[in-house]
C-alpha positions in Angstrom: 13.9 -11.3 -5.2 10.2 -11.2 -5.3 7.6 -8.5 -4.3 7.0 -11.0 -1.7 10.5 -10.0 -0.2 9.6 -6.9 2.2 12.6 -5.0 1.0 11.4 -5.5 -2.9 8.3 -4.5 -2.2 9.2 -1.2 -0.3 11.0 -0.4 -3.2 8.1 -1.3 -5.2 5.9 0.7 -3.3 7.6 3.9 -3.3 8.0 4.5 -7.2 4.6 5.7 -7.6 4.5 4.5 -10.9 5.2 1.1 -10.9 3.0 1.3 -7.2 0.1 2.5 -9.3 0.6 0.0 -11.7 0.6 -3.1 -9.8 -2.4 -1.4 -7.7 -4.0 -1.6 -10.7 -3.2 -5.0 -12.1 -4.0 -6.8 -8.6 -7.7 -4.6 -8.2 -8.6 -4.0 -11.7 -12.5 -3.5 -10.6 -11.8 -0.3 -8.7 -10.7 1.8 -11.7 -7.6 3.3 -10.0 -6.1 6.1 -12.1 -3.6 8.2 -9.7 -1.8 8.0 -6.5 -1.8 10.7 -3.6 0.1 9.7 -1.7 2.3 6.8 -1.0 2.8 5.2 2.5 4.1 1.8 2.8 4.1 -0.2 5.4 2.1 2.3 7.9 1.5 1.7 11.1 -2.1 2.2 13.1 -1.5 1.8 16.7 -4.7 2.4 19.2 -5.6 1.9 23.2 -2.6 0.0 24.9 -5.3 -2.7 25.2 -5.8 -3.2 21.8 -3.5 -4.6 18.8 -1.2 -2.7 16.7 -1.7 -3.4 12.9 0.3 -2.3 10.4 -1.1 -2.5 6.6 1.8 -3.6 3.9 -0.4 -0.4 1.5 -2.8 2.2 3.4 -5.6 2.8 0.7 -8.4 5.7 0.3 -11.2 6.3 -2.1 -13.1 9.7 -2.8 -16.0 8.1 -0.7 
């Protein structure tokens, strides 16, 4: 299996380090030094109307 596989890649994403360390190797430029908190695969739902999305890894910055 590959991280492409969506069960690989949950397992991936919930060891925080190895999470962290691929973050890191795939966005070198932002500098990422720790995980809060890890969420995979998490689902935003709004209005009936609209879409539901759901992001493979829910990111945020100090800013």
């Amino acid at each position: 299996m590959t991280i492409t596989n969506d069960i690989m890649f949950g397992m991936v994403m919930e060891n925080e380090q190895i999470c962290l360390e691929l973050i890191q190797r795939s966005l070198p430029e932002l500098n990422i030094k720790a995980i809060s908190r890890i969420t995979p695969q998490k689902q935003i739902t709004g209005p009936i109307s609209a879409r539901t999305v759901r992001f493979d890894v829910f990111v945020r910055d100090e800013e």
